[in-house]
N, C-alpha and C positions, 0 to 999 in steps of 0.2 A: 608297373601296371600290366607286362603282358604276362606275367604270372596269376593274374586273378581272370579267373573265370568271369561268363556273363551272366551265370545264378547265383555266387556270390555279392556281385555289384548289384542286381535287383533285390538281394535281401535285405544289404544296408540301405538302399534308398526306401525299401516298406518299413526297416526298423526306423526311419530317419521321420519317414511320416506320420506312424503312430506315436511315436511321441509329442511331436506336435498337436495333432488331433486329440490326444488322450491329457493334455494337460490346458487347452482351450484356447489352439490357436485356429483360425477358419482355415472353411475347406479349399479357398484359394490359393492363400498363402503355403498349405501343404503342400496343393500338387506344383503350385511353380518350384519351389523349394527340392523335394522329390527329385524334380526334371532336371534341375541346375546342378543337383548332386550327380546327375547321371551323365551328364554332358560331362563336366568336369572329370569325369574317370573315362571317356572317350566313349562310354555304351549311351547313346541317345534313347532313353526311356519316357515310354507314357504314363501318367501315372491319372488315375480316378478317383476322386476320396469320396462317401460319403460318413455320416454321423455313423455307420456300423461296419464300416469294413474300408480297406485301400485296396486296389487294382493296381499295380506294377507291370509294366508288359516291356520288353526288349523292341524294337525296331528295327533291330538287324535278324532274330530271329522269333521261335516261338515261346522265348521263355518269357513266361506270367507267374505268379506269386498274387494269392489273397490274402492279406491279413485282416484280423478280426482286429475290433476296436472297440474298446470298452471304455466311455466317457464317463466320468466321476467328477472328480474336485479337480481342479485342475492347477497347475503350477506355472505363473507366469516363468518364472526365474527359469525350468528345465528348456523352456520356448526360446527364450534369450539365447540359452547356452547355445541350443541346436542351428539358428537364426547366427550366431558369430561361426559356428564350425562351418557351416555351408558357405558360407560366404568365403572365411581362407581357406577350404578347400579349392573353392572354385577361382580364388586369385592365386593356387598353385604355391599357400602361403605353405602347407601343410601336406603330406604324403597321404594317399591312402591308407596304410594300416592305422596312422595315427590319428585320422578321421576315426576312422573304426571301433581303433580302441578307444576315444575318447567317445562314443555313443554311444556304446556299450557302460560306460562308465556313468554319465548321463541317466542312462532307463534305468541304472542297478541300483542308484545314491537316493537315500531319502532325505528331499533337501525340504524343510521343515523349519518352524521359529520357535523360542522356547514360549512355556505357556505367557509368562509375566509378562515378554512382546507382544502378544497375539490379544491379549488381554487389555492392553493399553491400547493398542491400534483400535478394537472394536471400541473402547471409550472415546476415542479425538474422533472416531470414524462418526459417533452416534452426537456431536456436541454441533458440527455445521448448520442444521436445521434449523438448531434454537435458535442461532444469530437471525437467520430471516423472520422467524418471528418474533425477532424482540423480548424474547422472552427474559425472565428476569435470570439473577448468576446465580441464585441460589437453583431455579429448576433447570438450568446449564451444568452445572456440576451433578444434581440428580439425574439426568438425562445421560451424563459421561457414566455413571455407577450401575443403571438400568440398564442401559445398551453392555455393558461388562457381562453383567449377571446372566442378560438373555442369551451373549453368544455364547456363556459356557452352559448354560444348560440345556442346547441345541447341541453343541461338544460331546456331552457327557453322556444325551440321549442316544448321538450319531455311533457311538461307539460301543451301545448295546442292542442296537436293532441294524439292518442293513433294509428295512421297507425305505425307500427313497419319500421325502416331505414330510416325515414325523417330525425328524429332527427341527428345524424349521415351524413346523405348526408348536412344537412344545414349549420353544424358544420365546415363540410371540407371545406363547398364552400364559407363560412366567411374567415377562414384559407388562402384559397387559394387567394380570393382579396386581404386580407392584406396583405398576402402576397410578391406580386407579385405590390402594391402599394409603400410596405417598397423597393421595387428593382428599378422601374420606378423612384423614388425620389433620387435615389441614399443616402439612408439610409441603407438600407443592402447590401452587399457585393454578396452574394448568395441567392435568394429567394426560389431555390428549396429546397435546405438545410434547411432551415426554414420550409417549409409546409411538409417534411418526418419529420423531428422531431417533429413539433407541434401537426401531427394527431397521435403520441404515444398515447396521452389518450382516442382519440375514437378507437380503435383499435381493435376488440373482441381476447384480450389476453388468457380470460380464456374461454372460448366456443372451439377455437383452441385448448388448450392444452387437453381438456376434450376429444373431439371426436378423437385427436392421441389415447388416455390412453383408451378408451373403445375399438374402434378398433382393438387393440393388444390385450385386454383383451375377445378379440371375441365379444363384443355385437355389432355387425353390425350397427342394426337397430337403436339403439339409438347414437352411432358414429359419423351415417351419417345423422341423422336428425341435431346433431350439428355441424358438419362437414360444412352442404352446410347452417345453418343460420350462420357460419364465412366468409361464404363463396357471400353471401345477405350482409351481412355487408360491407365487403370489396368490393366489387362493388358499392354500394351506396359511399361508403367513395370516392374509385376510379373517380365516377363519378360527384362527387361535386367541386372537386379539376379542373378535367378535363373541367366543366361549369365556374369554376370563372377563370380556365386562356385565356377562349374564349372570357369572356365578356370583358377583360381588354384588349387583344388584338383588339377585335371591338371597343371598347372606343378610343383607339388609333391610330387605324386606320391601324395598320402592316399586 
């Protein structure tokens, strides 16, 4: 350790925090995190997080570091990794360089599931709803094929526009015609049953739980920044749903 500098050790504890932040861990858990990296290499560091940027500052002297932070999709699994390195860094389980290089390796990996996984997950993700309403197995299994269809068509929008909530509004408003298709044909039973379960996987579950949990942990400002994008999401979602049961109704003339 007395070969590394103290602008070094404050860049690994900003690359340490934008990973975190940038794959949707809160802004508390950053800067404790952050701090405990920086004790553990002997530099006691401050560290600031909000939703657009991390503050790094030395305590022994003036070295600061601003990183920018760019919130997207976020990755629980990269949060883990960084959440175990911190931790045997700081039980002295693990060296600094090899802290280092393994967060570096971390930010660089596109850790990812293949389609066919991701594609059954949104189906078992979109089938829990029906249980509470009783719905019957055959619109249980329609509701699994719905919720499929809509996440890859939010998928497939996401990856030719980058306007943020398209993706999402498209998804629902697929969801909502098939929906509402499977009911008209006398295939489903309940079509609205179908389109609340099926939008389970667009959903911003974890955005929501984050901006409760800062909230309560006072950080206002970054709460309510994720607060009102659960809040952009679920009106887009709201209002995709709302256009495919207009157009099915114009289509048919009621």
């Amino acid at each position: 350790m007395g070969t590394v500098n103290e602008s070094e050790i404050v860049t690994l504890c900003g690359q340490v925090g934008t990973i975190l932040l940038e794959n949707g861990a809160e802004t508390a858990r950053v800067e404790n995190t952050v701090e405990y990296v920086g004790r553990a290499a002997d530099l006691p560091v401050v560290c600031h997080a909000t939703m657009t940027g991390i503050f790094v500052s030395s305590e022994k002297s003036a070295a600061t570091r601003i990183f920018k932070v760019r919130v997207g999709d976020f990755n629980l699994q990269k949060v883990d990794e960084i959440n175990t390195l911190s931790r045997q860094f700081s039980r002295h389980e693990i060296t600094y360089n090899k802290l280092k290089k393994e967060v570096q390796r971390v930010d660089q990996e596109t850790l990812d599931f293949s389609w066919l996984t991701k594609c059954i997950g949104a189906g078992l993700v979109s089938m829990p709803p029906m249980l509470l309403f009783k719905a019957t197995w055959g619109d249980l299994f329609l509701a699994f094929f719905v919720g499929i269809i809509g996440y890859v068509v939010s998928q497939v929008v996401s990856h030719h526009t980058k306007t943020p909530y398209i993706p999402v509004a498209i998804g629902s408003l697929a969801i909502s015609v098939l929906a509402n298709i499977l009911g008209v044909v006398n295939i489903a039973h309940d079509a609205n049953y179908i389109i609340i379960s099926a939008l389970m996987p667009l959903v911003p579950g974890v955005p929501m739980t984050n901006s409760l949990r800062e909230i309560i942990e006072k950080n206002t400002i970054s709460g309510l920044v994720r607060a009102t994008d659960a809040i952009i999401s679920g009106i887009s979602i709201g209002s995709g749903v709302i256009i495919g049961q207009i157009f099915i109704k114009a289509i048919l003339g009621d």
